[in-house]
N, C-alpha and C positions, 0 to 999 in steps of 0.2 A: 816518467815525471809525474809528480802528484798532482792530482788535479787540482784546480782551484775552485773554494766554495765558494757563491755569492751569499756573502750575510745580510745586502739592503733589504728596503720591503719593496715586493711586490704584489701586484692582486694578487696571483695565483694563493703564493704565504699568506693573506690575509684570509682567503675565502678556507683554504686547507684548516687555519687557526678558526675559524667561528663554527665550522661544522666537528672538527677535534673536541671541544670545548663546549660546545653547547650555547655557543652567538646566536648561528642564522643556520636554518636548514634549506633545502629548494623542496617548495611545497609537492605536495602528490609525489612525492621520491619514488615510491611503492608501486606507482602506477607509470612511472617514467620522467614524470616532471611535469612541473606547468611553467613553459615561457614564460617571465618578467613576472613570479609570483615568488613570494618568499614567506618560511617560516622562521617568527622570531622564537629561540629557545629560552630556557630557565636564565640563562646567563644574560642575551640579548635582550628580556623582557628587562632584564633590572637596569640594564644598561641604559636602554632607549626611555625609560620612564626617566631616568636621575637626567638623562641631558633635557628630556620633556622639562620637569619640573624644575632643572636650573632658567632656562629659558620664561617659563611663567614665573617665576619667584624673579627672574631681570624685567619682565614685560607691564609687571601687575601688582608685584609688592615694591618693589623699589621704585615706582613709579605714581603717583598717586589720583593721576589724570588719565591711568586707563584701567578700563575695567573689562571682564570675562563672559565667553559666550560661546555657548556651544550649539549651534544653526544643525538643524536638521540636514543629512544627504541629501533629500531627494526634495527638490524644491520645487512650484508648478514652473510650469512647460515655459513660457511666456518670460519669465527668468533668464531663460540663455539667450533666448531672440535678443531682449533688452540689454545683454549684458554686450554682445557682439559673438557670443558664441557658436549660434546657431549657423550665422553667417563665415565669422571671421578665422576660427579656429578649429584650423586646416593644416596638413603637411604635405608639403610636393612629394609624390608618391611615382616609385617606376617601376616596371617589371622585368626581367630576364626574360626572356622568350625560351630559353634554353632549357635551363631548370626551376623555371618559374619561381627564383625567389625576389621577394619586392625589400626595396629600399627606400631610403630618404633621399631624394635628388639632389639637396642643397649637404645631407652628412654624407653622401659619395663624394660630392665634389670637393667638398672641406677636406677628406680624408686624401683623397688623392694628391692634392695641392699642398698638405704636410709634409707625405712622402715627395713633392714631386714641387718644391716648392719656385723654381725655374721656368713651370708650365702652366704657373698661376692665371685664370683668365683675367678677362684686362678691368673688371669692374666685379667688386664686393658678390660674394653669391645671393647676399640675400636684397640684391636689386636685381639679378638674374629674371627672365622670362621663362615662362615654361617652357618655351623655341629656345630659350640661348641655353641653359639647362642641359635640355637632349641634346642639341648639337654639341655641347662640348662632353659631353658624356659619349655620347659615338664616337668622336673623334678620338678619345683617351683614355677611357677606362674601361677595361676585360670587368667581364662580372665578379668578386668577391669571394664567391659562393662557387661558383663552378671554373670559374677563370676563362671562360670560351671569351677566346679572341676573334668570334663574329661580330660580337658588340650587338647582337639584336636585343631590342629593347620595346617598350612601350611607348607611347607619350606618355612623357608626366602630368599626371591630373593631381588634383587636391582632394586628399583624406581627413575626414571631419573627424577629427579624435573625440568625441562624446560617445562613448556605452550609450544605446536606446535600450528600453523596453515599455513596459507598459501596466498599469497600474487598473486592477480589476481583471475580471476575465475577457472583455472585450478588447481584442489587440486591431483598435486602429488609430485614426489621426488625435482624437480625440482624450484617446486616454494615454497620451505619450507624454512618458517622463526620461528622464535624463540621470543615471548618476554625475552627481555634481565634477566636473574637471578641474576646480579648487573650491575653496573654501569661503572664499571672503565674500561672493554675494551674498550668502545668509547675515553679515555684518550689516552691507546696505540696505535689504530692506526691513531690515530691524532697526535701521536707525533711529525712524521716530520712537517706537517704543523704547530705547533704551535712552534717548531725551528726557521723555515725559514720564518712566518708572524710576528711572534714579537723578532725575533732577541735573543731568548731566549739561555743560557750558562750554562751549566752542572757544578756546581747543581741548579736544579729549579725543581718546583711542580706545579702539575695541581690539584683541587679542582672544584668538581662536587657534583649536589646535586640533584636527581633525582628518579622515582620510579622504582623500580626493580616488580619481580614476581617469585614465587615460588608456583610449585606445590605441597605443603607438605601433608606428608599421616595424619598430624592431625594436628587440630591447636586447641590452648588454652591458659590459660592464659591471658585473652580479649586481648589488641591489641599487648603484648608482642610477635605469633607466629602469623603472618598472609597471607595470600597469595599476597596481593601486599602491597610495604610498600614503606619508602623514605628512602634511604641511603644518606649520607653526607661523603666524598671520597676526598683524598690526595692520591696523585701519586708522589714520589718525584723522580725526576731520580737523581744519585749521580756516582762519578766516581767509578772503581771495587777497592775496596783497601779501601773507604772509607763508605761505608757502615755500619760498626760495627758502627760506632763513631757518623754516621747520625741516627743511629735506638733509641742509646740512648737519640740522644738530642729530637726529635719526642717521643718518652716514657714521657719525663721530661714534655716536652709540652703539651702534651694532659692530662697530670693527672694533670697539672696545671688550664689546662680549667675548671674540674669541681669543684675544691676547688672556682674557681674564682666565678661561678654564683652559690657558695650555697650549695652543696655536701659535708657534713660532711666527714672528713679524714677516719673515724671510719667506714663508708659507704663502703666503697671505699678496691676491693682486688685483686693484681694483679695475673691474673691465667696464670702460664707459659704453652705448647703448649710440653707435649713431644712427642706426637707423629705428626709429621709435614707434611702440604699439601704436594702435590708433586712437588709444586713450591718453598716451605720457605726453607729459610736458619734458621730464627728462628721467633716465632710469640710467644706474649702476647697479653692478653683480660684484659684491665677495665673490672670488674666485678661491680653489686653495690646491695647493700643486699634491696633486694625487700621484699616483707611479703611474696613472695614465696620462697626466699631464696637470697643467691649469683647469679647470672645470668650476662651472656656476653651485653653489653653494646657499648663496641668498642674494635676493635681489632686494633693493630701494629704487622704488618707482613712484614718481610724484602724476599724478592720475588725474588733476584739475579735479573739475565736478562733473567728470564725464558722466560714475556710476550715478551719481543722487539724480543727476537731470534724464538720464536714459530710462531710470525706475519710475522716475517723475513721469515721463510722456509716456510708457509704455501701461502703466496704473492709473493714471489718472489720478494721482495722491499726489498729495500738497508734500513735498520733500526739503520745502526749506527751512532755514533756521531764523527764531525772529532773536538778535543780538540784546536782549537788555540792559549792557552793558554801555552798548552802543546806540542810543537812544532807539531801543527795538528797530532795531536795522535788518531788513529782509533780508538773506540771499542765500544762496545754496554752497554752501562749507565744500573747500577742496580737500583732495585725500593725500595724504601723503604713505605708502603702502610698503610695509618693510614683510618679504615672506620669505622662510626658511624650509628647506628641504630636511624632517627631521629623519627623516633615512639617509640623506647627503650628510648630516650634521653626524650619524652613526659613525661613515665608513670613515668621514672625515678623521674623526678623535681615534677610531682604530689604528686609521695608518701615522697617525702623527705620533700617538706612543708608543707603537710597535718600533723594538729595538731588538736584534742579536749582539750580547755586547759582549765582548770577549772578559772573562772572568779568571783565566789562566792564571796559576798562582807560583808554577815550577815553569822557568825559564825552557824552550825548546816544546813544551806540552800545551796545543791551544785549548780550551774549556769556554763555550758557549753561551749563554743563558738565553734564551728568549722569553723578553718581557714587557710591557705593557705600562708605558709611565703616564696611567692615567691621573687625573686630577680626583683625590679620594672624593669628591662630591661626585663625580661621575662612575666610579669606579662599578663595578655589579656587585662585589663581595666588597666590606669595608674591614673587615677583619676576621682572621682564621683564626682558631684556636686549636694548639695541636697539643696532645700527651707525647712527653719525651718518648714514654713507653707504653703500651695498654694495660699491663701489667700495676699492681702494687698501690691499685689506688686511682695514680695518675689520669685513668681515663675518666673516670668518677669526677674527682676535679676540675677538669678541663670540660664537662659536660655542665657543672656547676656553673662554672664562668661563663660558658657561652651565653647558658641560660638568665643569667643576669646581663649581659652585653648585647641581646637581641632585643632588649625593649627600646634602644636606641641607634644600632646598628644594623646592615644585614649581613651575617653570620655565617660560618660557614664550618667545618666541624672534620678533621682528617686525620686518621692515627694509622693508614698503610703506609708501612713502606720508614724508607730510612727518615728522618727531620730534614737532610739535606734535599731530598729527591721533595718530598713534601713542599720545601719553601720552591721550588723549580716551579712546581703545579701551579701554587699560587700567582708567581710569579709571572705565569704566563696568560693567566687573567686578570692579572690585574690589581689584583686585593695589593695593597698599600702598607697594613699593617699583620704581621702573626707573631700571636700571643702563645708563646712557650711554657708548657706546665712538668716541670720537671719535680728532683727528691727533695730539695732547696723548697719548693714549695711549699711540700706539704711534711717537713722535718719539722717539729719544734724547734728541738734547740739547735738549728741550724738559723746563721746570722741572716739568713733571705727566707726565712719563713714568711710565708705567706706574701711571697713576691713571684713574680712572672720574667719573662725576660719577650719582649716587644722589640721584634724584628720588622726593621725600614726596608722596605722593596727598593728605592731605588738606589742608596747606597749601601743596602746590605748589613751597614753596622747596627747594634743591637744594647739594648738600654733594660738594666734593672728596674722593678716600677713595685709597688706595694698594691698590692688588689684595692684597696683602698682609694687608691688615688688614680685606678688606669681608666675610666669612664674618661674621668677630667683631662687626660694627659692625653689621649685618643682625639679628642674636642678640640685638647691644644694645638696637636700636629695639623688636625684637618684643615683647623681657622690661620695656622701660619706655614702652609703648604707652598713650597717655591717650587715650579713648575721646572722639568731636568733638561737642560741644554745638553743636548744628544751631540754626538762626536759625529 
């Protein structure tokens, strides 16, 4: 009996496709690898830049009330105290005695309780005790890692995921800094300057995009869990009173972003936050159904004035706002805080356009394609340009063309191999449009001289254009792009 093939996506097909292609590589390969570190390649650099700078072109151009800011890593020590970092931001950590590997206490229990969802314990994990924790980890879960059904384990204690080191050659208390574990306190204690330098009036938002670092006790998932990654960050300060009203319209907005580039609705589920940081007044996650499941994506967290007042008492600096509007009315502006995972926003647009979509054209013979229905604004390559033949010119031509289509596109240039196998390659990263330079081209007295033929990735069918007008008509497709409802 023939076997049957799975055509879905899964991670494994996803990770297989960016190391294929030139996506994502796993950093130090050479030397064995480095857990939770990853290298973006030629293809992923362009990729992760176009979702980067669609997200700033949504956050900062379309917006007229927030402006750009790029906060130093490494911020003084005093910073994380004030932020709750030093203190607060920790993971329940446990060990295998067996083969000493450590976990997440609360992602053991979560994991087991999916599998095992009948022996769920009797109260949310993340009101769990370190004591109720272990005990129900003794009582139900073999270690992961080595599977010993001793169940010896550790206590669970708390691991402070901040990276130390130390700043000078003196390594003690004094000269201890911190890589940053996000981004947005460089927002807060630059808020007064970015009042008093750009003249700025509550309500307005600062938009940062930048890498964070986390020391997490495991990482997986390829680039979904890793120890340094890039966040994409909205700070909005708003008056106290009006908050609620600002959190919803920030909610409405961000779930609008990803229907905009491509994010099926159906994808797409919002996880409310009941048990809340210690700075939320209330927080929602964009979640988006990966092939590992639902998973956080971006969160909206409405933050009160914890950060401005915590910066306040911990500097000794004046952090409020005087209203002019409002007969110079004192008080300290609350936050409304929208932040994206742009490595989670990567894997997310991978696996959403990632498609095998059967292309058989003779009855009884299946034909394949695996391709990639990205949104041409996102896309790493916007357009190929391929010679029918190498021969008789054609490739001269088609080197031509590129060359005038890269001062506005990015470009991409392939004359191995058959035009079919070629459109496949493309196809499988992405590129949106390829421009065919055939003998019609460059014939005189041939009725399509000095025309092209512009092949569509996701339906495949294919449009005569005049060199002349294909800049324009490239422009057209991109600006009236209807996102592919996959089977």
């Amino acid at each position: 009996m023939e076997k049957q093939v799975d055509h879905s996506c899964t991670l494994d097909k996803i990770i297989s496709l960016c190391k294929r292609r030139g996506f994502v590589y796993q950093a130090s390969e050479i030397y064995g690898g480095m857990a939770g570190a990853w290298d973006y390649g030629p293809l992923g650099v362009e990729f992760k830049r176009n979702i980067q700078n669609a997200w700033w072109k949504e956050m900062t151009q379309l917006h007229d009330d927030v402006v750009g800011l790029d906060s130093a890593i490494f911020q003084h020590h005093t910073t994380w105290k004030a932020s709750g970092h030093v203190d607060h931001f920790s993971d329940p950590m446990i060990d295998c005695l067996e083969c000493q590997a450590r976990h997440r206490a609360d992602k053991l229990i979560e994991d087991f309780v999916a599998a095992n969802p009948d022996k769920a314990p009797g109260k949310p994990v993340d009101t769990m005790s370190h004591e109720e924790m272990k005990a129900f980890i003794d009582a139900n879960i073999n270690c992961p890692v080595c599977g010993s059904k001793e169940r010896k384990y550790t206590a669970v204690r708390e691991f402070n995921l901040m990276f130390k080191t130390y700043q000078g050659p003196i390594a003690d208390e004094s000269h201890l800094v911190y890589l940053r574990p996000e981004t947005c306190q460089g927002i807060f204690t630059d808020f007064k300057n970015i009042v008093q330098s750009n003249r700025m009036k509550v309500p307005f938002g600062v938009a940062q995009v930048g890498k964070s670092f986390r020391n997490e006790i495991i990482f997986k998932n390829f680039i979904f869990r890793t120890c340094e990654f890039e966040q994409m960050e909205m700070e909005y300060f708003c008056k106290p009173g009006t908050e609620d009203e600002t959190f919803d319209r920030w909610r409405k907005d961000r779930w609008a972003f990803y229907i905009k580039y491509g994010i099926a609705e159906k994808n797409l589920k919002w996880h409310h936050h009941d048990k809340l940081a210690h700075y939320a007044k209330d927080a929602y996650d964009v979640t988006y159904n990966f092939p590992i499941g639902f998973e956080e994506v971006e969160g909206i967290h409405s933050r009160t004035d914890f950060d401005l007042s915590q910066h306040q008492q911990y500097s000794k600096k004046d952090m409020s706002y005087i209203d002019q509007d409002d007969g110079n009315k004192k008080y300290v502006p609350y936050v409304i805080e929208t932040s994206a995972g742009l490595n989670r926003n990567f894997l997310m647009f991978l696996c959403e356009a990632y498609e095998e979509q059967n292309v058989s054209t003779e009855e009884g013979k299946e034909d394949y394609r695996t391709v990639l229905h990205l949104d041409p604004r996102l896309a790493p390559v916007t357009v190929a340009v391929l010679p029918l033949m190498k021969k008789d010119g054609l490739a001269e031509k088609a080197q031509e063309i590129r060359a005038e289509l890269k001062h506005e596109y990015v470009t991409d240039y392939d004359q191995s191999g058959t035009v079919g196998k070629r459109y496949r390659r493309q196809d499988e990263i992405g590129t949106p449009f390829c421009v065919t330079v055939d003998y019609d081209t460059i014939t005189k007295d041939s009725p399509n001289f000095d025309t092209v033929t512009v092949r569509f990735r996701d339906s495949m069918e294919q449009e005569r254009v005049k060199l002349s007008e294909l800049s324009g008509f490239l422009h057209n497709a991109i600006r009236n792009y209807k996102p592919v409802e996959k089977k």
